[in-house]
Backbone as numpy.savetxt, mean C-alpha at the origin, in Angstrom:
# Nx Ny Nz CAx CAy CAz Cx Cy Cz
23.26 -51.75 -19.61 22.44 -50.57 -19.61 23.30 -49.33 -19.61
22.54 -48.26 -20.06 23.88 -46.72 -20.16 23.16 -46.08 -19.36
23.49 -45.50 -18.83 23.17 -44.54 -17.25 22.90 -43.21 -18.10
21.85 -42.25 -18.25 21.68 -40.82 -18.82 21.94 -39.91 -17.86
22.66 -39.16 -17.86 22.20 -37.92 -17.18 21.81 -37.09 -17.63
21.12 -36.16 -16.73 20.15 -35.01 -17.12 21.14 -33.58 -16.84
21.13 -32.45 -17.60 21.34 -31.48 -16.81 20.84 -31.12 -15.80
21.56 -30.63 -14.77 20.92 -29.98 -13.31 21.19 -28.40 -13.64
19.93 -27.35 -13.22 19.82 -26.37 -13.74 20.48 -25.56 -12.46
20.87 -24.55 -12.88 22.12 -23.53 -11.64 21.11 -23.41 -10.23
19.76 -23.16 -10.97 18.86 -22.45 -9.72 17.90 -23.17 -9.99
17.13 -23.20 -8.76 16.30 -24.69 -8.69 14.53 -23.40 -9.37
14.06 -24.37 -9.74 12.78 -23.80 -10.50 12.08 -22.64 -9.98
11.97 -22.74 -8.79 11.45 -21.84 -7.50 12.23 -20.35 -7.20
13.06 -20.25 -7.47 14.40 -19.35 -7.67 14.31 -18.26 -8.65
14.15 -19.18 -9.79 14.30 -18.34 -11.39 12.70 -18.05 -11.87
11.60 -18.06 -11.21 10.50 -17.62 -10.98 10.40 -16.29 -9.99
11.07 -16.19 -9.18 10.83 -15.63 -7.93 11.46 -14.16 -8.10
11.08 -12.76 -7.37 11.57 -11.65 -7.64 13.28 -11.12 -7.27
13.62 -10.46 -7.58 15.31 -9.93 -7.17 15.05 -9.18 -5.80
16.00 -9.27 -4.87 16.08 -8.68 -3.54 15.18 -7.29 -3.54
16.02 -6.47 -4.84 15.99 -5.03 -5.17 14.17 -4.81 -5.45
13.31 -5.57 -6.20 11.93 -5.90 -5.93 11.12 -5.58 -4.74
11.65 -6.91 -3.66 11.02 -6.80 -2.79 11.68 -5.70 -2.26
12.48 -5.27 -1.94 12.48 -3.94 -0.98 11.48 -2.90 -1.63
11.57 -2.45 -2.57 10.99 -1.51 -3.39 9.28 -1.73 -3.19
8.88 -2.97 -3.42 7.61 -3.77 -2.62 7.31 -3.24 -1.08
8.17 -3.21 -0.30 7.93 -3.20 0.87 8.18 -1.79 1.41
8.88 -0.59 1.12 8.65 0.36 0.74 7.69 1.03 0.57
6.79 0.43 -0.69 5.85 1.03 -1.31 4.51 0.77 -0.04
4.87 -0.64 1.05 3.41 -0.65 2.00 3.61 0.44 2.91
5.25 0.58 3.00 5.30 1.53 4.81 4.63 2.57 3.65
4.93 3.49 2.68 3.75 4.55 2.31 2.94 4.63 2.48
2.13 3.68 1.87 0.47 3.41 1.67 0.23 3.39 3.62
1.27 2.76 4.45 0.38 2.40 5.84 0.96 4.64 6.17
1.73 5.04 5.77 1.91 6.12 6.56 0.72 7.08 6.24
0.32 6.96 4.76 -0.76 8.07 3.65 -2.15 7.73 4.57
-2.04 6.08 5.19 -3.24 5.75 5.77 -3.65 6.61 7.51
-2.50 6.22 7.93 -2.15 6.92 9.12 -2.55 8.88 9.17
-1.65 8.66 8.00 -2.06 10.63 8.15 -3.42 10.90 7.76
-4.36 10.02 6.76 -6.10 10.21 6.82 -6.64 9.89 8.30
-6.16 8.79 8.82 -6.92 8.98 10.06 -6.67 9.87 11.07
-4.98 10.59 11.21 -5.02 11.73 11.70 -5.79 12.81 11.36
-5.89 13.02 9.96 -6.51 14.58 9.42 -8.22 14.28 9.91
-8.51 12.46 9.65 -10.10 12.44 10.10 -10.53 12.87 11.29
-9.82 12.65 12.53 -9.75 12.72 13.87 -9.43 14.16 14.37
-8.52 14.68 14.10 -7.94 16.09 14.12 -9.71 16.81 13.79
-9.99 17.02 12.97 -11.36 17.48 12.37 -11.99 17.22 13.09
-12.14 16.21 13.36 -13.64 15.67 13.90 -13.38 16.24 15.54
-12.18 16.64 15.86 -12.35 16.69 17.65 -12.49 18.59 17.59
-11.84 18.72 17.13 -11.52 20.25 16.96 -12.76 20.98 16.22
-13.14 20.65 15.41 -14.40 21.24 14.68 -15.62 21.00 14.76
-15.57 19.29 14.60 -17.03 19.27 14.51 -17.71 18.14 15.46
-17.40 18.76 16.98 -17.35 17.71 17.94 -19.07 17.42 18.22
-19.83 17.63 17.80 -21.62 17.88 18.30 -22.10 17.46 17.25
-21.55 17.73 16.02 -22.74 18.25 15.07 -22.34 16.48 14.21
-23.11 15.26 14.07 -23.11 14.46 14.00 -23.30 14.18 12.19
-24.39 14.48 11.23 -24.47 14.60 9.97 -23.60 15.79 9.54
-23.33 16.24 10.02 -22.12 17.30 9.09 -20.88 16.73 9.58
-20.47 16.39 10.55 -19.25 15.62 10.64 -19.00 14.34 9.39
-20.05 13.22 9.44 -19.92 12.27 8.98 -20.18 12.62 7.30
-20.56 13.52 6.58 -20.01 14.29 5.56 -19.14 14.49 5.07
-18.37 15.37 6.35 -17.07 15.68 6.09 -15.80 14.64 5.93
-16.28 14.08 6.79 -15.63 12.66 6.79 -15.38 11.91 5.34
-16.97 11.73 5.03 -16.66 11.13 3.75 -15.95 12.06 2.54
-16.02 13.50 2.40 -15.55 14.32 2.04 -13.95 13.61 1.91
-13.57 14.09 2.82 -11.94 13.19 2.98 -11.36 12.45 3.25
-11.92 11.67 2.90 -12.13 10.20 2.67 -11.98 9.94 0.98
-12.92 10.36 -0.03 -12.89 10.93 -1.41 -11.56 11.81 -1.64
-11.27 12.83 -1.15 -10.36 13.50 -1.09 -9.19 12.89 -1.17
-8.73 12.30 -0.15 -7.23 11.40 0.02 -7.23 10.19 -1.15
-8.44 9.66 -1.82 -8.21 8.30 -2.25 -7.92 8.95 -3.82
-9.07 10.21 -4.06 -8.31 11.01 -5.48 -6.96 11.38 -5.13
-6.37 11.92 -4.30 -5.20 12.33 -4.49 -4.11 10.92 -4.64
-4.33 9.69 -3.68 -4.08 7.99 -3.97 -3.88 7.91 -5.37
-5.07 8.02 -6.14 -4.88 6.91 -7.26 -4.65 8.20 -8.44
-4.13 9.86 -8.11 -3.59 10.46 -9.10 -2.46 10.47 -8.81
-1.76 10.17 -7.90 -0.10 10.67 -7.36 0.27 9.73 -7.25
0.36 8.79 -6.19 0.94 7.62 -5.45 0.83 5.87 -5.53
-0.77 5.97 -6.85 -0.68 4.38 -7.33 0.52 4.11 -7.89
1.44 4.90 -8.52 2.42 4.13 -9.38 3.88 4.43 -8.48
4.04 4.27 -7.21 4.84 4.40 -6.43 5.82 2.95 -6.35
């Protein structure tokens, strides 16, 4: 019988699928943004809501959604392609 061998490939299949270091950082990066852009809406929501419009219950929750709309247009014109 003759014995075949196969080539063995440098990097195992899982490897040469998978992203470059420089990727994921750039990946992970891009969440601390998105969690900081998130952070500063719930500051600006809260800030507002204690300082201005501490009583008034339908004009708060307005405003709210107001900027709420506000931050997610400024999201997906500036910062989706981050």
């Amino acid at each position: 019988m003759r014995c075949v061998r196969h080539a063995v490939p440098a990097y195992p299949d899982s490897m040469a699928a998978s992203p470059g270091i420089f990727t994921l950082a750039i990946e992970m990066m891009r969440h601390v943004y998105v969690a900081i852009y998130i952070l500063l809406l719930i500051a600006v929501i809260v800030g507002v809501d204690i300082i201005f419009l501490k009583n008034l219950f339908w004009l708060r929750l307005a405003v709210n959604i107001g900027i709420v709309v506000v931050f997610a247009a400024v999201y997906y014109a500036l910062l989706k392609n981050l």
